[in-house]
C-alpha positions in Angstrom: 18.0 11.7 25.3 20.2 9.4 23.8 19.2 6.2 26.2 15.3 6.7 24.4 16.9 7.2 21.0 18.8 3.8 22.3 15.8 2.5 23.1 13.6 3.2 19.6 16.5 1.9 18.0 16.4 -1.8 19.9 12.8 -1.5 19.7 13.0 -1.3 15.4 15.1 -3.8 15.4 12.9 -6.4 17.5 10.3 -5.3 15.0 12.2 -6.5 12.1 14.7 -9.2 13.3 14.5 -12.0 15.3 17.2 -11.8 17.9 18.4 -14.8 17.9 19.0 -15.7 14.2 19.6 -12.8 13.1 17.1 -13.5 10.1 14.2 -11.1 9.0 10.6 -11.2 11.1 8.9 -9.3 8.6 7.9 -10.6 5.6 9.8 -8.9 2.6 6.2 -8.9 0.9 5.0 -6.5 3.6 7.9 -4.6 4.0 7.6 -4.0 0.0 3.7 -3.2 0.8 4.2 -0.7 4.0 6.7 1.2 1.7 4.4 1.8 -1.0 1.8 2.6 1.5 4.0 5.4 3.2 4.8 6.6 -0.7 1.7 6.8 -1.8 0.6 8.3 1.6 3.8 10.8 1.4 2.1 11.6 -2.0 -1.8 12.0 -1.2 -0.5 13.9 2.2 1.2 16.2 -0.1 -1.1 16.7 -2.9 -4.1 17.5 -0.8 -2.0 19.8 1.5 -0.8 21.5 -1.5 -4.1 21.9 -3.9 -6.3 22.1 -0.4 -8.4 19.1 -2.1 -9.4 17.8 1.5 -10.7 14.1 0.1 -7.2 13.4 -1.0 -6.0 14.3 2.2 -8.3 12.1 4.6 -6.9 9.3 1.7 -3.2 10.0 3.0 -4.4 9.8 6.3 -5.6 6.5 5.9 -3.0 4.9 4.1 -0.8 6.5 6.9 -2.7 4.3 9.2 -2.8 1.0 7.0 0.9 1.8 6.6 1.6 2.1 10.5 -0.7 -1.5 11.1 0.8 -3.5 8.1 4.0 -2.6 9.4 3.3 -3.9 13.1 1.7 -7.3 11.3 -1.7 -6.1 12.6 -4.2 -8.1 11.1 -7.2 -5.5 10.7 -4.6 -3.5 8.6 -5.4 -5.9 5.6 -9.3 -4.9 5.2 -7.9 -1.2 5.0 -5.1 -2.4 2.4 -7.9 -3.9 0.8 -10.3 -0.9 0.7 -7.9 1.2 -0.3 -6.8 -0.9 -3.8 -11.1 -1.2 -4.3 -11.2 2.4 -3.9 -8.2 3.5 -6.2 -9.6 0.3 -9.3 -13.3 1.8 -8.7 -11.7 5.1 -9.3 -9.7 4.4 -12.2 -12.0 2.9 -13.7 -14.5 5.6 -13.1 -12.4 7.5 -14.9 -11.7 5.4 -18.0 -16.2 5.2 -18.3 -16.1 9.5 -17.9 -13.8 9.6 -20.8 -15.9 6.8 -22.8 -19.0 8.7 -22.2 -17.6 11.8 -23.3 -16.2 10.5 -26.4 -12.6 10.9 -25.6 -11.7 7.1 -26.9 -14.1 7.3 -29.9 -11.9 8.7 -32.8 -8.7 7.3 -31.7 -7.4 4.0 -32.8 -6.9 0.9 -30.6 -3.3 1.7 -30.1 -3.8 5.0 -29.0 -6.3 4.0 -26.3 -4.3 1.6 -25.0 -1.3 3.8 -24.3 -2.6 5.9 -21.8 -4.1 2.9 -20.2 -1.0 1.4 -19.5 0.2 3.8 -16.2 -3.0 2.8 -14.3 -3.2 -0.9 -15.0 0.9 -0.8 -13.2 -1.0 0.8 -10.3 -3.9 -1.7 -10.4 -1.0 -4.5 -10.4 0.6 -2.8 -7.7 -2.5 -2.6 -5.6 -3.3 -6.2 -6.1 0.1 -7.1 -5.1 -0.8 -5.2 -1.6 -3.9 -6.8 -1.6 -2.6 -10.5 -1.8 0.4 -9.8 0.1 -1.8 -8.5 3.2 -4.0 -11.3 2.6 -1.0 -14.0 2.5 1.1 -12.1 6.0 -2.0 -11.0 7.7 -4.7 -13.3 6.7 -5.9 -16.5 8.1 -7.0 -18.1 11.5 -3.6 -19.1 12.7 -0.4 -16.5 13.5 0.7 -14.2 11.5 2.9 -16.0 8.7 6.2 -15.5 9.0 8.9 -17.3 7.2 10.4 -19.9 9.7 13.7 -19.4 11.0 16.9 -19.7 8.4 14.9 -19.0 5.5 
């Protein structure tokens, strides 16, 4: 038992460090990006377990798996990075045309509108952030981008 937990152990570290430096393999952008990803899967594992809302689980799923392949500096985990932050803008904004069309946002004033807005436009930041940091780490014809050795 505690030659495998040994072994996981050595196995993490290769993953993140480069042995013979001593400096950090993995970009800090995608270590930033696969721990949003495993919060925000944590979260939509949770929610749909919990409110048996079964499309919000298959969503935890998948960030699970983007999570596990940005993580490993797998370059088919960007497209899913990217899907997911398309999915979550086209449903926030989904959202903000429901309201409109119902006349929620009619009798309120600018300020009040705007308020409100603010929570998902951090998320939209936060999902482009993803986005470009995938595309920067795990993008592109040539290896994966690391930061060269002593940086």
């Amino acid at each position: 038992m505690r030659e495998s937990v040994i072994g996981v152990r050595n196995q993490v570290r290769a993953l993140i460090y480069d042995g013979a430096v001593r400096s950090l393999v993995t970009p800090k952008g995608i270590l930033v990006t696969v721990a949003l990803l495993a919060l925000y899967c944590a979260f939509a594992l949770w929610f749909g377990w919990t409110h048996r809302h079964w499309l919000m689980l298959a969503v935890g799923l998948v960030a699970g798996f983007a999570c596990v392949g940005a993580a490993n500096m797998q370059r088919w985990s960007r497209f899913v990075v990217y899907a997911m932050s398309a999915g979550f803008a086209a449903a926030w904004l989904y959202s903000i045309y429901a309201a409109a069309r119902v006349g929620y946002f009619h009798p309120l004033a600018w300020t009040t509108i705007i308020l409100p807005l603010i929570p998902g436009i951090a998320l939209l930041l936060v999902a482009l952030f993803c986005s470009l940091t995938a595309h920067r780490h795990l993008g592109g014809a040539g290896p994966v981008a690391a930061p060269p050795p002593g940086v």
